[in-house]
C-alpha positions as CSV (number, residue, x, y, z in Angstrom):
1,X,-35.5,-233.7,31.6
2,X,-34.9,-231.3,29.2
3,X,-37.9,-230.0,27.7
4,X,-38.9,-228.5,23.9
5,X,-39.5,-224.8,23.7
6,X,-42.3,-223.4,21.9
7,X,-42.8,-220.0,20.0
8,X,-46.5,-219.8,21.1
9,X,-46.6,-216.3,19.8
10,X,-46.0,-217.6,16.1
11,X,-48.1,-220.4,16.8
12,X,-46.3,-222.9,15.4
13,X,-47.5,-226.8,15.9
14,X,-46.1,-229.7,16.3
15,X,-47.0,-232.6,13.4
16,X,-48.7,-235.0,14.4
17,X,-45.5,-237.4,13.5
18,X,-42.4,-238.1,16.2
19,X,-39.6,-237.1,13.4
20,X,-35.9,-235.9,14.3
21,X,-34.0,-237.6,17.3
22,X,-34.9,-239.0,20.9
23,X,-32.0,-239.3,23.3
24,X,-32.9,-242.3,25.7
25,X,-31.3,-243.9,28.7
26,X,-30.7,-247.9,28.7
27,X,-30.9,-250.2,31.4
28,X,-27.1,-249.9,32.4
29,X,-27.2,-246.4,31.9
30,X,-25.9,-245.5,28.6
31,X,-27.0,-242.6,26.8
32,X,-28.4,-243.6,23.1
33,X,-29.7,-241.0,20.4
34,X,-32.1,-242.8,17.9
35,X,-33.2,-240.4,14.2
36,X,-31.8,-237.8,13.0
37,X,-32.1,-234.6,11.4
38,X,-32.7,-235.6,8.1
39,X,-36.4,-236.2,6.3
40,X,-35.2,-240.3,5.5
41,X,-33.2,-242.1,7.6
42,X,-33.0,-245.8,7.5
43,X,-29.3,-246.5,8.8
44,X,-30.4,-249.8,11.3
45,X,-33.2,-250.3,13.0
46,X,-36.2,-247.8,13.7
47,X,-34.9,-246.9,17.3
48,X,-37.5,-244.6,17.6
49,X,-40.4,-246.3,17.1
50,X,-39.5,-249.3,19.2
51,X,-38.8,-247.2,21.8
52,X,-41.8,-244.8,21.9
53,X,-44.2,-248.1,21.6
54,X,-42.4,-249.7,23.9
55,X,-44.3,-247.6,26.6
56,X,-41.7,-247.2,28.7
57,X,-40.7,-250.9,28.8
58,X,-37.5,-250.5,27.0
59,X,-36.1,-246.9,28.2
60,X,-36.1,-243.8,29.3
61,X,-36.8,-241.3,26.9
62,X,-34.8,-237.9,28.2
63,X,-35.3,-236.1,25.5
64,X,-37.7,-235.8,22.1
65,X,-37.5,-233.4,19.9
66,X,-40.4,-233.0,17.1
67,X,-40.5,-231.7,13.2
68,X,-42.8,-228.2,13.5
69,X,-44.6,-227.0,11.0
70,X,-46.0,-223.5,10.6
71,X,-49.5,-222.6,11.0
72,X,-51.9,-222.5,8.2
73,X,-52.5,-219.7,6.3
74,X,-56.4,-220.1,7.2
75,X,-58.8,-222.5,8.7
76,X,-62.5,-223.2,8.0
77,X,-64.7,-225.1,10.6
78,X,-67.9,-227.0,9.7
79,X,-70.8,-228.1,11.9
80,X,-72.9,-231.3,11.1
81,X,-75.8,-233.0,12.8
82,X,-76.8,-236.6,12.2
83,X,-80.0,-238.4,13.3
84,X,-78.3,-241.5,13.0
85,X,-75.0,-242.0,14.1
86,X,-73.8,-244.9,11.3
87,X,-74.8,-242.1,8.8
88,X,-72.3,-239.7,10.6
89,X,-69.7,-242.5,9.7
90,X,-70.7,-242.7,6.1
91,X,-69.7,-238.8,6.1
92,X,-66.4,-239.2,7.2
93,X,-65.4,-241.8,5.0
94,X,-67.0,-240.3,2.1
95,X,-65.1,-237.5,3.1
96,X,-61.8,-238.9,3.5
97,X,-61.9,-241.2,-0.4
98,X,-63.0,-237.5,-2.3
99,X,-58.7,-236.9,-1.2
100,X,-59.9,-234.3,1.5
101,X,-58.1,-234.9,4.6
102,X,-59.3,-232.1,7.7
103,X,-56.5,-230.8,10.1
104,X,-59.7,-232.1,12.8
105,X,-62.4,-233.9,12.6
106,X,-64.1,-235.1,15.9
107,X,-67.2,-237.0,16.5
108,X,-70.0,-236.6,19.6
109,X,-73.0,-238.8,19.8
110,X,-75.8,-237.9,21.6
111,X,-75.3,-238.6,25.1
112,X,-72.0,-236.8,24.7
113,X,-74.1,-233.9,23.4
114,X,-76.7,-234.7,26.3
115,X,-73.8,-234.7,29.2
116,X,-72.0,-231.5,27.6
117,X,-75.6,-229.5,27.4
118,X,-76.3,-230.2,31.1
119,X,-73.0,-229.3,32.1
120,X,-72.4,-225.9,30.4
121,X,-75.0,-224.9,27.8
122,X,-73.6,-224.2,24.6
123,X,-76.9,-224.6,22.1
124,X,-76.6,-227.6,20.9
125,X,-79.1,-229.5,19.7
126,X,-79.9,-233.3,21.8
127,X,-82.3,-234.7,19.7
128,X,-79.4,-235.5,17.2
129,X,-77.7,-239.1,17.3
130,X,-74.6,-237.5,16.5
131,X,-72.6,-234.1,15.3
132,X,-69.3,-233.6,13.4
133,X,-66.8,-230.9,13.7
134,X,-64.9,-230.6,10.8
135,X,-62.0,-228.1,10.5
136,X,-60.1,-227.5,6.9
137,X,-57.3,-225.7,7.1
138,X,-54.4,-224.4,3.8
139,X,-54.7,-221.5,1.3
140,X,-57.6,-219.7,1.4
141,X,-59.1,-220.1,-2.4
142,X,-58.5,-224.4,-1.4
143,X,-60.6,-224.2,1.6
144,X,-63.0,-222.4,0.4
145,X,-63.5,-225.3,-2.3
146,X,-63.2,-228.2,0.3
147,X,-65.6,-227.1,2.6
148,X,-68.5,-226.9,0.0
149,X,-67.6,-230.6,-0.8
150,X,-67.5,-231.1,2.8
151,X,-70.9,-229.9,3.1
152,X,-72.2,-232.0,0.0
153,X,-70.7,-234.9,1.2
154,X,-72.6,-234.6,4.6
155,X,-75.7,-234.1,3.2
156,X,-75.6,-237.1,0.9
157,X,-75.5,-239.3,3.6
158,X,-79.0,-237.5,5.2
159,X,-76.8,-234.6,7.5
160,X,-80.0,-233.0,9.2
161,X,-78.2,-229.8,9.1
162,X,-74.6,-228.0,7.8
163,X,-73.4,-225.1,9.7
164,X,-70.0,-223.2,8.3
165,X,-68.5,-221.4,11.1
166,X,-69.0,-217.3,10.1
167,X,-66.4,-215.8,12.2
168,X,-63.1,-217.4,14.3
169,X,-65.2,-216.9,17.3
170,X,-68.3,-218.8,16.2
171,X,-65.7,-221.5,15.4
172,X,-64.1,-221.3,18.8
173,X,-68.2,-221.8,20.2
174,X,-68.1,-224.9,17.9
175,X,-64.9,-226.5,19.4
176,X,-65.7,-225.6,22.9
177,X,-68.3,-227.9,23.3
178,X,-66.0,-230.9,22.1
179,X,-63.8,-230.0,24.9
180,X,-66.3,-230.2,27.3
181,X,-66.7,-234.1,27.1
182,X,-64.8,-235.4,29.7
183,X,-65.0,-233.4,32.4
184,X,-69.1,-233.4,31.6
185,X,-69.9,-237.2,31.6
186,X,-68.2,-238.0,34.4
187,X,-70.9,-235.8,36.3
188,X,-73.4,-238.4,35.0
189,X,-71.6,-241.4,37.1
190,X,-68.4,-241.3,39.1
191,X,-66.5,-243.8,37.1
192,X,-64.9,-243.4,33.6
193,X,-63.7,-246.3,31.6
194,X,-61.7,-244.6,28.8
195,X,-61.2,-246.7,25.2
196,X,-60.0,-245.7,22.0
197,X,-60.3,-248.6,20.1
198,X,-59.2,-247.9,16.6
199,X,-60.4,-249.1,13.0
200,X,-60.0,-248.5,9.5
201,X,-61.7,-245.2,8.2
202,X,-63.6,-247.2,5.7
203,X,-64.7,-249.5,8.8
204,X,-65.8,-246.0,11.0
205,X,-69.8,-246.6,10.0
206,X,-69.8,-250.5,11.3
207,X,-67.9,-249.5,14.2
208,X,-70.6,-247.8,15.1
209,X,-73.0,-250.3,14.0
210,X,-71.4,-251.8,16.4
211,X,-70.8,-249.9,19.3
212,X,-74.8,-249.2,18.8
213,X,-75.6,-253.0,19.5
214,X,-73.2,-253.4,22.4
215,X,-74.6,-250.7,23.8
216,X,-77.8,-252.3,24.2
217,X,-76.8,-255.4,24.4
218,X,-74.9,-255.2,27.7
219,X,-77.4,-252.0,29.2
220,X,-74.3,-249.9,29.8
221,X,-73.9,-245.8,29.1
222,X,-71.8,-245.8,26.5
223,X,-70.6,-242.2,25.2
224,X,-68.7,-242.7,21.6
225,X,-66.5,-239.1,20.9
226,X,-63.2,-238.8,19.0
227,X,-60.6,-238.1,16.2
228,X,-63.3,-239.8,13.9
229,X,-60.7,-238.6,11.5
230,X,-58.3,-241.3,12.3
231,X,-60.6,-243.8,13.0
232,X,-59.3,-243.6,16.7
233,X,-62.9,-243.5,18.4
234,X,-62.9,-243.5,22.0
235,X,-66.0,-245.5,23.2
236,X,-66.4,-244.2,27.2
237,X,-68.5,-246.2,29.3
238,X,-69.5,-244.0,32.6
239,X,-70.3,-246.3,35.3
240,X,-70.4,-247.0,39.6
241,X,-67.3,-249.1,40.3
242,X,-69.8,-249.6,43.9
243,X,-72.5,-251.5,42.1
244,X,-70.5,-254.6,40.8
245,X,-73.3,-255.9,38.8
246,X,-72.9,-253.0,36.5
247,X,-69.1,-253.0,36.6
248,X,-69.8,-256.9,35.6
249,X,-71.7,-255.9,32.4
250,X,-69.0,-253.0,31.7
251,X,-66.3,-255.4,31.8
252,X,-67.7,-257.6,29.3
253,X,-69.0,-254.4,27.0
254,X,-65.3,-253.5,26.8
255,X,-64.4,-257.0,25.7
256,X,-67.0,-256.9,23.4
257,X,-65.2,-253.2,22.0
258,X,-61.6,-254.9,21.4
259,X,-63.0,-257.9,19.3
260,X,-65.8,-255.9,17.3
261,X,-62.8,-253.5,16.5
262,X,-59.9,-256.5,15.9
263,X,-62.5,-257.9,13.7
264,X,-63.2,-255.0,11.6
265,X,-59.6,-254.9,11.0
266,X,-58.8,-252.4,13.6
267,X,-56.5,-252.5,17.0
268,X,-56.9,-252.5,20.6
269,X,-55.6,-248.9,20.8
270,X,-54.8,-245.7,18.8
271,X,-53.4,-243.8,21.1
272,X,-53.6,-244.7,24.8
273,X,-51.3,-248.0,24.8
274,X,-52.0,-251.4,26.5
275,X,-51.7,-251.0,30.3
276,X,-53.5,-253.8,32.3
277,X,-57.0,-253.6,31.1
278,X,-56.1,-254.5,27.5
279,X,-52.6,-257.0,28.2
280,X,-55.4,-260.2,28.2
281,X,-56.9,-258.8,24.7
282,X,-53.2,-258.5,23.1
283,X,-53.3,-262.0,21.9
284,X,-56.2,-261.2,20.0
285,X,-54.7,-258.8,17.6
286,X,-51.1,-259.4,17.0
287,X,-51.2,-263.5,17.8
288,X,-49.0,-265.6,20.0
289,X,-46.1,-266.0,17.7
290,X,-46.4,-261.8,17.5
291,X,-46.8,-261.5,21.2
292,X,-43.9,-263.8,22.0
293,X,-41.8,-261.9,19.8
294,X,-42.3,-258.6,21.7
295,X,-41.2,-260.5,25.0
296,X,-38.4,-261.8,23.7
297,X,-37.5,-258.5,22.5
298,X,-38.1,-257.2,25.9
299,X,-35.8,-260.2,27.5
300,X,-33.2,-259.2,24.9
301,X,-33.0,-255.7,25.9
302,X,-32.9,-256.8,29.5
303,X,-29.9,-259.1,29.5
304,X,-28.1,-256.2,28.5
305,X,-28.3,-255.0,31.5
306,X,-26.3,-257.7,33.0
């Protein structure tokens, strides 16, 4: 497999959007490019994105090549601390209808805060329900105006504190604790069950209205971080796949994830795909005349073959 080279140096980044080509191998063998170069192309159907959701169901993607864009002329990062975690929601859609829209924004709630603290220290408060990193990045005179309304907008909705990032490397110390989730709740228990349940940006503050109640509802550790940005939250539940009364409760907790989030509008997954766990919940979102179609789709492609 061929694979994309990077200037790192010039530190370009990819956006966040598959644009371009893919070249892909069928069933029988063939050798199919899907896109193009250009910035609107609707000559058929969109190759490309059937392929790429088709996780691998379809064909074999050989080769992908992305749209770059160049990096920013400056970045701002923003610190803020919630005692309520709902409330933390309420910022990021207040955020996102005043027309600002971060290059990041990630949300930890306490016992990710908790886990990441008693893994590798970095200062930050745990008597918080929840914190938001918040990076702007553009011209300089534009950030500089964003992240003040940034800050209002966090402390409208009762932000117990807004901390701007000084210097790159206080923003770096901001970040790192963010990327110290994973690898520091799994310390708690052994097994990680990983979500990222997705809803509408204006539906972020009942998610977590709701992800509060199940939470207590079924006794499990549930640890909510993510691209709050998106709306793509990723609700982990740290658990002993030994004790099966627990793994009982976590099995209907995660249930209780997909339909809060299909009712609120939202989907079984942003980013991860379907898999095993979630093939049962399908139904659920996209119906049976929608799920049928996608196997008959499949069943298409697979005759080909023949």
């Amino acid at each position: 497999m061929r694979k994309m080279q990077v200037d790192h140096e010039a530190k370009i980044r990819c956006h966040k959007r598959l644009r371009a080509w893919l070249e892909v191998v069928t069933p029988e063998g063939e050798v199919v490019r899907t896109g193009g170069r250009t910035v609107k192309n609707v000559t058929g159907y969109d190759l490309t994105k059937l392929i790429v959701g088709s996780e691998g169901t379809l064909a074999v993607i050989t080769e992908a090549t992305l749209k770059l864009v160049p990096k920013p002329k400056a970045t701002k990062t923003l610190l803020a601390l919630f005692e309520d975690i709902v409330d933390s929601g309420k910022a990021i859609s207040k955020i996102l209808k005043n027309g600002i829209v971060p290059a990041k924004m990630e949300l930890m709630d306490q016992a990710s805060i908790e886990a990441v603290e008693a893994y590798e220290p970095t200062g930050l408060p745990t008597d918080v329900d929840a914190l938001l990193l918040i990076e702007l990045d553009g011209h300089p005179s534009a950030i500089k105006e964003e992240i003040r309304e940034v800050e209002h907008q966090c402390r409208s909705v009762q932000a117990r504190e807004v901390r701007v990032a000084q210097t790159d490397q206080e923003a770096a110390e901001f970040w790192k604790a963010r990327k110290l989730v994973s690898p520091a709740i799994v310390r708690v228990k052994p097994t990680k069950i990983s979500e990222d349940a997705t809803v509408p940006r204006s539906k972020i503050p009942a998610m977590f209205a709701a992800l509060k109640e199940i939470k207590a509802t079924y006794n499990v550790d549930l640890v909510v971080f993510g691209h709050a940005g998106d709306g793509n939250l990723h609700p982990n539940i740290i658990a002993d796949v030994r004790d099966r009364e627990e793994m009982a409760r976590v099995e209907q907790a995660v249930a209780a994830i997909f339909e809060a989030a299909v009712t609120l509008g939202g989907t079984l997954s942003g980013e991860h795909g379907i898999g095993t766990m979630k093939a049962p919940f399908m139904e659920m979102e996209v119906g049976i005349a929608g799920l049928d179609l996608m196997k008959r789709v499949k069943q298409s492609w697979d005759l080909m073959a023949f």
